[in-house]
C-alpha positions, 0 to 999 in steps of 0.5 A: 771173625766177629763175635756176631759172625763167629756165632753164625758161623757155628750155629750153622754148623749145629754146633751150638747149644738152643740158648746159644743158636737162639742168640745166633739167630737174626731177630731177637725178641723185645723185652717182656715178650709173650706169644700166642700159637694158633695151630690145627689139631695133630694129625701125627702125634710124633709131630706134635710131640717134636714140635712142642719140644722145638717150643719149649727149646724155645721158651728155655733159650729165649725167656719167651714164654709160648702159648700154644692153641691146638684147634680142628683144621677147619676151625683154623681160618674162622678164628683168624679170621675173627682175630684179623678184624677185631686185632686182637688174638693169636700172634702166630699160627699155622694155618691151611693153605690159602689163609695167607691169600685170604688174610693178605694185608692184615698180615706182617711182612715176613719178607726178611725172615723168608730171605734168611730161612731160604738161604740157610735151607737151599732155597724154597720150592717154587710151590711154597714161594706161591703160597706165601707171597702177594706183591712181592713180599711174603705174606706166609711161609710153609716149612713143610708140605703134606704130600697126598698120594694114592695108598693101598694094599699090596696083596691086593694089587697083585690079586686083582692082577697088577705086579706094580701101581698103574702109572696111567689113568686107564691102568688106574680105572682097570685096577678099581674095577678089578678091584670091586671084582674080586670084593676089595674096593677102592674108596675116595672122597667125592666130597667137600673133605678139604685136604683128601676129596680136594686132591681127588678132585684136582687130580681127575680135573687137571689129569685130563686137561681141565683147569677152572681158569686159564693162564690170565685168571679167565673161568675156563672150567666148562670145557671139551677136557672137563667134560672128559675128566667128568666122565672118567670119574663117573666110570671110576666112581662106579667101582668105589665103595658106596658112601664117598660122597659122605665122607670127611678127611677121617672117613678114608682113614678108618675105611682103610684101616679096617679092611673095607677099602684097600686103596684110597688117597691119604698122607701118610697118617694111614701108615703112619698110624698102622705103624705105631699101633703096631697093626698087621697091616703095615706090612700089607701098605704102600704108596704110589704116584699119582697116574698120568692122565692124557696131558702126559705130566704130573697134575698133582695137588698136595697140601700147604701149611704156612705159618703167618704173623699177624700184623697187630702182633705187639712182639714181631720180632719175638714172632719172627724169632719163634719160627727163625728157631722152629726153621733153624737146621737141628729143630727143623730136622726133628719134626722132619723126621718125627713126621715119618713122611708126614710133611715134607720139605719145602726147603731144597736143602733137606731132600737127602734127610734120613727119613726117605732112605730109612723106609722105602714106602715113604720116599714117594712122599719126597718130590710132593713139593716139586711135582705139586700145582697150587690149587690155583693153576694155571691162574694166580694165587689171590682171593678168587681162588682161595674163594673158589676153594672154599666154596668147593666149585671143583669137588662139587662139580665132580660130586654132582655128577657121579651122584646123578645130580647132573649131566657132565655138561650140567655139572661143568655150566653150573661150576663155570657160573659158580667160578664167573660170579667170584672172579668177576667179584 
């Protein structure tokens, strides 16, 4: 066996030290190299203290020295978007889902470097593949994906009358209203909340059969199926706590930890957090599956964080080297299962991890990748879509009509006209 091989062959084993696996790995930075990071801010302070660490490991093995820049999630694609045109700024971020679509061909082939990472990792979730490819190369990778699921109290459940989380929608719309009964309301974000109010809303549309366009990219959303999602959701809405049309991606959080909502949708931050603040809680908290609807299957969005180089990046193989090394089998294991659940795989190869056998209320949180839509369903993933999203057409359609802005059948027409002008643009 060659020296090369041997080193391989070793480090995919783990039996090598950092400096050692970081010269095993297939791309070696230039001479003199330096990086810039941009990164949403933390949502799990035991992720952002494993990934620092794995940055660090980094810098030690490599001489690369990593500057990492830790902004609001919203703040994300405005800044890399500022960068993109001027060419000038972070070379590497981890960004919000659909960055890399927006920022297609301003962005370096990473075509290589997912081929490498896949193999190693068992191959990547059909839901990770659609995110990061655009015309067959890919545009942005995403180790992990934030499941978002329906989280509650368990005494309150079993007061309202339930023995187990209802698996259907009707069960669900009986449990809200029980729960608003007995004075222990439901709360979820009919609003632009970009991660907890765009799981909601995709959820109820796509439950009932709706989809904002078809299998070819044709606006289809104003819809016999829509119309019933529409109303479903004005029923469900009714028993919620009031506000939600308010609230941000913290809103629920906070609501939940304090008593004035026991169920909503969350990653798992909520737990996370009664867990490390040592809260009474956490033993009252559970997740669930999101319940099926009348299409009879899971229709579920969770949460993509793709990892992108810049094209104008003056050390690509540098970059590319920093996220082989964050991919690689023991620092990819770490911030796994740091996260406690937070992110989830998007690798086959780490379904059997430690972290969804060593508490049972996280292990739900496994199967996120393999049973969630990208936000685009059932057309492609593209500009249009990545627009539609951050125009809200979807969450406010929803909005609109629970708050008695509009009809049903309003609220569906003017998200159809909303949708026609961006894809027919």
């Amino acid at each position: 066996m060659t020296g090369r091989r041997h080193l391989l062959a070793a480090a995919a084993a783990g039996a090598l030290s950092p400096q050692a696996r970081a010269q095993a790995l297939p791309f070696q930075p230039e001479r003199g190299a330096s990086l810039r990071l941009l990164r949403w801010g933390k949502f799990l302070d035991a992720e952002e203290r494993a990934t620092t660490e794995n940055i660090r490991a980094f810098t030690e093995a490599t001489g690369v020295e990593v500057r990492v820049d830790s902004v609001w999630q919203d703040d994300v694609h405005p800044q890399l978007s500022v960068a993109a045109s001027i060419g000038s700024g972070p070379d590497v971020a981890w960004t919000l889902q659909m960055t890399p679509q927006l920022l297609a061909d301003k962005l370096l082939d990473l075509s290589d470097l997912a081929a490498q990472v896949g193999q190693a990792g068992g191959g990547w979730y059909r839901l990770v593949e659609q995110y990061g490819m655009r015309d067959g190369r890919w545009i942005g990778l995403s180790p992990f994906v934030v499941g978002v699921l329906p989280v509650y109290r368990i005494s309150t459940l079993r007061e309202a009358g339930f023995e187990r989380f209802p698996a259907d929608t009707d069960g669900f719309l009986r449990l809200v209203r029980e729960m608003k009964r007995i004075g222990k309301p439901a709360g979820f974000a009919l609003s632009r909340a970009p991660n907890d109010g765009n799981s909601f809303a995709h959820w109820l549309l796509w439950s009932h059969g709706g989809k904002l366009v078809d299998e070819r990219n044709r606006v289809a959303i104003n819809s016999p199926e829509t119309i019933r999602a529409i109303e479903y959701a004005r029923e469900v809405a009714q028993h919620f706590i009031p506000g939600t049309q308010g609230w941000n991606d913290a809103s629920n959080n906070g609501s939940f930890l304090n008593g004035q909502v026991h169920l909503t949708n969350n990653a798992v931050s909520i737990y996370g957090k009664a867990l490390a603040d040592r809260m009474e809680v956490a033993a009252d908290i559970d997740h669930a599956l999101w319940p099926v609807g009348p299409v009879g299957q899971p229709a579920e969005l969770h949460i993509v964080f793709p990892f992108v180089v810049m094209r104008y990046t003056r050390y690509p193989n540098a970059a590319k080297a920093l996220l082989a090394f964050l991919m690689d089998p023991p620092r990819y294991r770490r911030v796994l299962e740091a996260s406690v659940g937070y992110l989830s795989q998007g690798l086959r190869a780490y379904d059997d991890s430690p972290v969804w056998t060593r508490d049972p209320k996280v292990r739900l949180f496994r199967d996120v990748a393999a049973r969630g839509r990208p936000i685009s369903w059932a057309g492609t993933l593209g500009p249009e879509a990545s627009a539609a999203l951050a125009d809200s057409v979807v969450a406010d359609m929803f909005a609109e009509a629970v708050g008695g802005q509009a009809t049903a059948r309003e609220a569906a027409a003017r998200a159809e006209r909303r949708a026609q002008r961006i894809y027919r643009g």
